[in-house]
VODREN-535130 format. One record per residue (C-alpha): x, y, z. Coordinates in pm, 1 decimal, decimal comma, m for minus. Layout:
// VODREN-535130
+----------+----------+----------+
!     east !    north !       up !
+----------+----------+----------+
!        X !        Y !        Z !
...
+----------+----------+----------+
This chain:
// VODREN-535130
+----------+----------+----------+
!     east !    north !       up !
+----------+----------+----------+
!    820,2 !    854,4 !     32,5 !
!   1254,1 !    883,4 !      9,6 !
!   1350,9 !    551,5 !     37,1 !
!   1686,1 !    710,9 !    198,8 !
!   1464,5 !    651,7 !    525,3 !
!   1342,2 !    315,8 !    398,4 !
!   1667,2 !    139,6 !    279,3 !
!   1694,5 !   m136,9 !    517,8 !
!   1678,9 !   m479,2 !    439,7 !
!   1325,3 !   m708,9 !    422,7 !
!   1261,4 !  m1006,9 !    394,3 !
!    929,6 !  m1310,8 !    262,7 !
!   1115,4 !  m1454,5 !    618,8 !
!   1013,2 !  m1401,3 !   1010,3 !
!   1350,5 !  m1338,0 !   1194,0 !
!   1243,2 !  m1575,3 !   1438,7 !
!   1225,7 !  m1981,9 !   1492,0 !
!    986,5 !  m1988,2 !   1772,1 !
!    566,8 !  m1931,1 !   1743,4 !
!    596,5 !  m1556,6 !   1821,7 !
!    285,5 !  m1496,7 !   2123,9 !
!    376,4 !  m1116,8 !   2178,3 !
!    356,4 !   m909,4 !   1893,0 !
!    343,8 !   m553,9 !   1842,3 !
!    201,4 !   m461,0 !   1428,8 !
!    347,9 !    m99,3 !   1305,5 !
!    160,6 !   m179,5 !    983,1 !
!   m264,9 !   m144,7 !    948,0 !
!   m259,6 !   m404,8 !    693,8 !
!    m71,2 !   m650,0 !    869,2 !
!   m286,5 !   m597,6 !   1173,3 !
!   m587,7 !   m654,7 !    993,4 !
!   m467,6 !   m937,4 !    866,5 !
!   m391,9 !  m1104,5 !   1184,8 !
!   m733,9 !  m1072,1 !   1352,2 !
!   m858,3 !  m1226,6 !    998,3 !
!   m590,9 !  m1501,4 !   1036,0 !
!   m720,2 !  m1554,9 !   1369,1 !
!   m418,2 !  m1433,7 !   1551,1 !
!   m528,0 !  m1101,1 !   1674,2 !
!   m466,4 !  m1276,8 !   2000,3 !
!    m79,5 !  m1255,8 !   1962,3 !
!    m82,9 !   m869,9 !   1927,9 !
!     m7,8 !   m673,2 !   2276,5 !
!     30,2 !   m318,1 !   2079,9 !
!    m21,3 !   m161,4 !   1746,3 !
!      4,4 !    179,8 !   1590,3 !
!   m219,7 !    497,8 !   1586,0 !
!   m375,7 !    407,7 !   1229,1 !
!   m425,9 !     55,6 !   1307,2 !
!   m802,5 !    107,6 !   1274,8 !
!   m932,0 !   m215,9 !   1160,2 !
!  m1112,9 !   m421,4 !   1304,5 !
!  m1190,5 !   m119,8 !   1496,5 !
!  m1390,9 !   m322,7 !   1758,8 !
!  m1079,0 !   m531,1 !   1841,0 !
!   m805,5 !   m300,4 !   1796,7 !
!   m939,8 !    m42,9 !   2044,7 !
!   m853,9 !   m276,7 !   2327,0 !
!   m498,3 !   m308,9 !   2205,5 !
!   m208,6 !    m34,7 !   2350,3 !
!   m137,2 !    277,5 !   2090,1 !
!    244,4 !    327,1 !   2067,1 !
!    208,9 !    623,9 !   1835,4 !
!    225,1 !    629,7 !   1428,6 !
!    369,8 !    424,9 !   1168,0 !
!    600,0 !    705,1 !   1137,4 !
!    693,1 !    764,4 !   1502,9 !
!    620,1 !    500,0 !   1708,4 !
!    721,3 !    518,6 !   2042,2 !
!   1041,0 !    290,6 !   2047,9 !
!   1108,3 !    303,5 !   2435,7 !
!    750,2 !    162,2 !   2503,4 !
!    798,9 !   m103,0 !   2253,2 !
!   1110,6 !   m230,6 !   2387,9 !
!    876,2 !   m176,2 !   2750,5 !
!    645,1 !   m442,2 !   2621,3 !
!    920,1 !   m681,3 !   2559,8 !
!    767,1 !   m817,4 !   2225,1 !
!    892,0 !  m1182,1 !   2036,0 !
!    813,6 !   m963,0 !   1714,0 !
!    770,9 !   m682,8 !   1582,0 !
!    619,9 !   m635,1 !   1169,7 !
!    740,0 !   m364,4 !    996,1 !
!    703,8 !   m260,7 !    626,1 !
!    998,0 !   m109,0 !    426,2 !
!    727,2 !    191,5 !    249,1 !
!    530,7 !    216,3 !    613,9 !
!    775,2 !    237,9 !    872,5 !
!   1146,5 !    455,4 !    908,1 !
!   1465,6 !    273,2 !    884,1 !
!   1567,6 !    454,4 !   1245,9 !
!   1298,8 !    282,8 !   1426,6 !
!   1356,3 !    m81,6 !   1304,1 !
!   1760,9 !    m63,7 !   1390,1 !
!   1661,3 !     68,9 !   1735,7 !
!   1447,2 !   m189,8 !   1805,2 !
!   1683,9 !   m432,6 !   1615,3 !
!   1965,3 !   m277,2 !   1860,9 !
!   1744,2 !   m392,7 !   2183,6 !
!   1747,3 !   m709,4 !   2075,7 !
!   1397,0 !   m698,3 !   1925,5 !
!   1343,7 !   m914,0 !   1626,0 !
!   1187,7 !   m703,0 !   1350,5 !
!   1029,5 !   m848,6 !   1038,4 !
!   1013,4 !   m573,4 !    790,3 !
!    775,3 !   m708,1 !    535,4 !
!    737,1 !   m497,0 !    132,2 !
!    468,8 !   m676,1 !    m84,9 !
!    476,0 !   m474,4 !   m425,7 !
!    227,6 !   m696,8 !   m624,2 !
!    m67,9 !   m873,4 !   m534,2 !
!     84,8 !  m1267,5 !   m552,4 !
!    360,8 !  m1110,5 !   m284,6 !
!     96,9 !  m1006,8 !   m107,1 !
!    m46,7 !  m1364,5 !    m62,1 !
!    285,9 !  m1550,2 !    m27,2 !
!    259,5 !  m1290,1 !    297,9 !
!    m34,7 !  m1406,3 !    418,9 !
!     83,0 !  m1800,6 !    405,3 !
!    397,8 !  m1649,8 !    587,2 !
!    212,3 !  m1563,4 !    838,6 !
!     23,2 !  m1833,5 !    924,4 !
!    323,0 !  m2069,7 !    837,4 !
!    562,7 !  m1877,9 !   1116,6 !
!    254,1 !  m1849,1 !   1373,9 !
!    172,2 !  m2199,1 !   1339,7 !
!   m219,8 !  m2157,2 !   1261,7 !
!   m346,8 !  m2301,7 !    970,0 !
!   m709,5 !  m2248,9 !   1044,8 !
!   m772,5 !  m2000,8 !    771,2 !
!   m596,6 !  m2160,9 !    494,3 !
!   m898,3 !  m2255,4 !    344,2 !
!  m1040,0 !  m1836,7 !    361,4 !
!   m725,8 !  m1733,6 !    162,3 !
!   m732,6 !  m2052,9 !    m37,8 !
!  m1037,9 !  m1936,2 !   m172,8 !
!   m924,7 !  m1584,2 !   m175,0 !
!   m652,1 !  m1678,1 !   m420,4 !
!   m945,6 !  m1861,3 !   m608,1 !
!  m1113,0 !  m1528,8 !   m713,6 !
!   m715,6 !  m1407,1 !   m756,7 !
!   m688,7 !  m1651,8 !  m1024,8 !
!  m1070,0 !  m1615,3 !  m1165,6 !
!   m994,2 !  m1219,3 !  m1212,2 !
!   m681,2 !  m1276,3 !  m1346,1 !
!   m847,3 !  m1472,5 !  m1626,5 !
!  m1127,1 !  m1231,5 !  m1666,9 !
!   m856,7 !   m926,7 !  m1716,2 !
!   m691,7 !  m1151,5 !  m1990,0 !
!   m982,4 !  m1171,5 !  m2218,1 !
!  m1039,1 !   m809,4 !  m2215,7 !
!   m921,1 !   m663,4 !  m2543,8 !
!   m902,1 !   m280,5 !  m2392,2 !
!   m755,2 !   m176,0 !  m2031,8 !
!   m954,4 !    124,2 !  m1907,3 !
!   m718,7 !    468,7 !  m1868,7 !
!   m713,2 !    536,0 !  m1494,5 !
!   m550,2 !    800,5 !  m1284,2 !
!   m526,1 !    763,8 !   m895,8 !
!   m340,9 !   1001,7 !   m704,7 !
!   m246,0 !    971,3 !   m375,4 !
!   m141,6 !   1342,6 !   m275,1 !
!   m279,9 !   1664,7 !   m373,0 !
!     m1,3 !   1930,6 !   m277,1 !
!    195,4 !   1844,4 !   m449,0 !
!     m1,7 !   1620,2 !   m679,5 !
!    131,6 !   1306,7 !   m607,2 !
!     69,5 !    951,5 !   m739,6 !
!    256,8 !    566,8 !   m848,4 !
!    407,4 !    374,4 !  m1097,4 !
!    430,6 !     27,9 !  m1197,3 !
!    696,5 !    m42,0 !   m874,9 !
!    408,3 !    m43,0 !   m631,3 !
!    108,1 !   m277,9 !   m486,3 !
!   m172,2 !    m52,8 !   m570,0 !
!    m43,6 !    m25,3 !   m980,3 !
!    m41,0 !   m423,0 !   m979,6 !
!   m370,5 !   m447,8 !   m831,1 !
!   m541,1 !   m239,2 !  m1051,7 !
!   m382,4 !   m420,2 !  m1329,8 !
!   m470,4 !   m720,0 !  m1250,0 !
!   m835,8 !   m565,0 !  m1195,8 !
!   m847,5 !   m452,3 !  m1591,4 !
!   m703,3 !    m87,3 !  m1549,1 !
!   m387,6 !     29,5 !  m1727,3 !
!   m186,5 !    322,2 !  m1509,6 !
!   m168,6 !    608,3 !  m1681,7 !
!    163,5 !    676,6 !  m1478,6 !
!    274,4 !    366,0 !  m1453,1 !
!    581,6 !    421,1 !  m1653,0 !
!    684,2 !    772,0 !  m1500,7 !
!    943,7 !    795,7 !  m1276,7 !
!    938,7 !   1014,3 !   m995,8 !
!   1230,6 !   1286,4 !  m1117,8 !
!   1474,1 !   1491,9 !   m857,3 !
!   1508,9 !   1811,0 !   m773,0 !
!   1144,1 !   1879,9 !   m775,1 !
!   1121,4 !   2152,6 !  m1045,0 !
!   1224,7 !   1880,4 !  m1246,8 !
!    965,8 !   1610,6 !  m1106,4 !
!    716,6 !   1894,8 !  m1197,9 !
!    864,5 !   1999,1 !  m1563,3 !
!   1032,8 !   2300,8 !  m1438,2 !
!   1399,9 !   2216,7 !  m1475,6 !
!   1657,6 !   1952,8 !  m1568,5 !
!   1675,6 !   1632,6 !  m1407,8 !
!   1976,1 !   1498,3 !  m1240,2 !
!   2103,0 !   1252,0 !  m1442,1 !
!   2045,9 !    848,9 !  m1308,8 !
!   2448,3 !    841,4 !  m1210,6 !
!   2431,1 !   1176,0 !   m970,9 !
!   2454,6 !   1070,5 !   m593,6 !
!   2143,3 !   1331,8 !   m541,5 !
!   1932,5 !   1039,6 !   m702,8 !
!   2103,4 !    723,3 !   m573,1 !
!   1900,9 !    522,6 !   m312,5 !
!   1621,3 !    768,6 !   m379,8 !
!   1293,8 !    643,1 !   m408,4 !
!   1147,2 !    649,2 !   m797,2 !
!    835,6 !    492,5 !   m752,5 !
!    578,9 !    780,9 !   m614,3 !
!    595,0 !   1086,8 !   m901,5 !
!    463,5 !   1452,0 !   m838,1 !
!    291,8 !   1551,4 !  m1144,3 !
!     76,5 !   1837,2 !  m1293,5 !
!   m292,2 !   1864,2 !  m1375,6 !
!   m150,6 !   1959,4 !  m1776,2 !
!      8,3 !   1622,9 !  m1715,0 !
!   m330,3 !   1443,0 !  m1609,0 !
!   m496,6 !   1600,7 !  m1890,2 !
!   m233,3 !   1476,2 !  m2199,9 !
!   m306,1 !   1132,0 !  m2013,6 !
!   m691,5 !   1125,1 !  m2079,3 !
!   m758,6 !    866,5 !  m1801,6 !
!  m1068,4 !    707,9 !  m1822,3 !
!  m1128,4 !    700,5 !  m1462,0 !
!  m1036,7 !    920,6 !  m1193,5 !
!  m1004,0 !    727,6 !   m842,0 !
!   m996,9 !    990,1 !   m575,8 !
!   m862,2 !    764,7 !   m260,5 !
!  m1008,0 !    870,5 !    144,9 !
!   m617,9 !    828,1 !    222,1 !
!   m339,1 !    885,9 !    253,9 !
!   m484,3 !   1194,4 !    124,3 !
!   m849,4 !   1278,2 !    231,8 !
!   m977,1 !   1347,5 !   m114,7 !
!  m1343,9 !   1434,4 !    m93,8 !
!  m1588,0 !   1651,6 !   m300,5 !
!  m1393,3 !   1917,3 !   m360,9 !
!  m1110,2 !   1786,1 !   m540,5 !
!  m1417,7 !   1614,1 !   m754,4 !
!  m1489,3 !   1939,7 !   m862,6 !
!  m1105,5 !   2021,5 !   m933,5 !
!  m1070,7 !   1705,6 !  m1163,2 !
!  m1389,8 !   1746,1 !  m1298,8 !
!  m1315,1 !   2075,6 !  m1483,6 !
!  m1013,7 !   1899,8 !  m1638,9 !
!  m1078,0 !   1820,4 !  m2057,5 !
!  m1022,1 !   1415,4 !  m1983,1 !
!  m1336,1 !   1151,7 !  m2056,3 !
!  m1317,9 !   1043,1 !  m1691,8 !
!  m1440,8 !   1394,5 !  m1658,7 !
!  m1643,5 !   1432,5 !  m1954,5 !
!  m1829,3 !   1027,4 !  m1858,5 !
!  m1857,1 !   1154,0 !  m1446,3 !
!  m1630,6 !    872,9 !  m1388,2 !
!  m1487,0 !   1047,6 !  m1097,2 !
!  m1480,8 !    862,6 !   m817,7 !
!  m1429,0 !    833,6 !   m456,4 !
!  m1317,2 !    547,6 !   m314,1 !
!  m1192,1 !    385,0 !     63,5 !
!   m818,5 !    439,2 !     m2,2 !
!   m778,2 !     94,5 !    208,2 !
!   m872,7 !   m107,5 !    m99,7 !
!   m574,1 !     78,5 !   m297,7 !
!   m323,8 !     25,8 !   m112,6 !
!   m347,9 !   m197,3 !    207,7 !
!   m238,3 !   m515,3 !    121,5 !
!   m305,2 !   m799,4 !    310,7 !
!   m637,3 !   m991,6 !    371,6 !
!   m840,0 !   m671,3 !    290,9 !
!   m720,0 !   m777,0 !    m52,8 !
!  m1027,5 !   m995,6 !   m121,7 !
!  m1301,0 !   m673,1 !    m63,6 !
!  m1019,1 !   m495,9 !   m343,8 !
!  m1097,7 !   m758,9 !   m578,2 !
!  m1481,1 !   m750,6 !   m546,3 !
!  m1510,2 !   m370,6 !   m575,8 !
!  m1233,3 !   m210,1 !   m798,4 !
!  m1332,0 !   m408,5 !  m1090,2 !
!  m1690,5 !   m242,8 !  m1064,3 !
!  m1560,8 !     86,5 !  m1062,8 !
!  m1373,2 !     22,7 !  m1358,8 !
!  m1618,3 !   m175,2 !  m1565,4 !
!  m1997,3 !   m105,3 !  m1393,7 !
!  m2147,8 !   m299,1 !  m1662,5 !
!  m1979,6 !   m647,9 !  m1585,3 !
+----------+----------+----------+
């Protein structure tokens, strides 16, 4: 995740002054969030891993992954919009489209609260209010867990990666540390940097220093670390996320043999990777699950 490939320019604002009708959605989230907005009607063509709702998106055209979509069909379908996100999608395919004369919204919530003033966006530049009163009340138990987070006297420790090889995770830049700060959890990584070359990400050499040009423009927020690192951080809880890395049973077992209470409590967990990090509508099943996993006695 090298922001040298993400660099372009986003924006809370829809490139366009019209009702878009024809859409095409490089970002899951986003595409979720339209059928839940009632506007899954506007989308002609999403990507690959658009897979929910899986009953409506299966009728919609593929044009290939977040990561290479096919740019020649888009500009084929002769969209009023395209949504893009700045993490998601490659800086090469939004000029391109940009260069057809495509208008390109490239979107970047990093907390939750950005991640709602996206979701009036949307229906505010489609023009259809008829859920305001679903993410009304989805802000509601925003606000109620909010409160409930600010009473708490301790944050549980938690770890979440979201690579294994390397061992890969976030820090406080990023949606998914927010959310689970606002859900009661305290990042054990949240204030680690990622570090270049990648000895030095791992402990294993010097790190360029902030004014090199090997760092500039780099992205900082996604650090490799080690499993002597994991350990010195005693998380509480482990969240092992289904993606982007399929973590499953196995890697249970790794984390389970590491000297950390999360380990020593079986608080080791696997969870639907969609709750970590899509943002979007699918943030109201995030805030009625992660809290349990974090405090199963409330």
């Amino acid at each position: 995740m090298d922001s040298n490939d993400n660099a372009y320019v986003y924006t809370m604002d829809a490139p366009v002054s019209v009702s878009p009708r024809r859409v095409v959605s490089l970002v899951p989230s986003v595409t979720e969030s339209l059928f839940d907005l009632n506007l899954g009607d506007r989308l002609i063509a999403v990507t690959d891993y658009c897979i929910h709702p899986a009953e409506q998106v299966a009728r919609l055209p593929k044009i290939g992954g977040t990561k290479n979509p096919d740019i020649e069909r888009i500009i084929a379908f002769r969209p009023d919009l395209v949504i893009a996100n700045r993490e998601e999608n490659r800086r090469e395919d939004v000029e391109g489209l940009q260069a057809a004369g495509i208008p390109v919204w490239v979107t970047f919530p990093r907390t939750v609260r950005e991640a709602f003033n996206l979701l009036w966006n949307l229906m505010e530049v489609f023009d259809e209010p008829s859920m305001v009163e679903r993410v009304r009340a989805m802000e509601w138990a925003l606000d109620w867990q909010e409160r409930l987070t600010a009473q708490r006297d301790n944050f549980v420790r938690v770890f979440a990666p979201i690579w294994l090889d390397p061992l890969m995770t976030f820090n406080a830049d990023t949606y998914a540390h927010d959310l689970l700060q606002v859900c009661g959890a305290q990042n054990v990584f949240g204030e680690r940097d990622r570090l270049y070359p990648l000895q030095a990400d791992l402990g294993q050499a010097e790190a360029y220093p902030p004014d090199d040009p090997r760092v500039q423009g780099r992205d900082k927020r996604y650090p490799r670390v080690t499993l002597d690192e994991v350990t010195a951080a005693q998380p509480d809880v482990i969240l092992l996320p289904s993606e982007p890395f399929p973590f499953g049973e196995e890697q249970v077992s790794l984390f389970s043999a590491l000297d950390v209470p999360a380990a020593r409590d079986g608080r080791i967990l696997l969870v639907d990777g969609s709750l970590l990090t899509w943002h979007g509508t699918r943030v109201a099943r995030a805030l009625a699950t992660l809290p349990g996993f974090l405090y199963p006695e409330t």
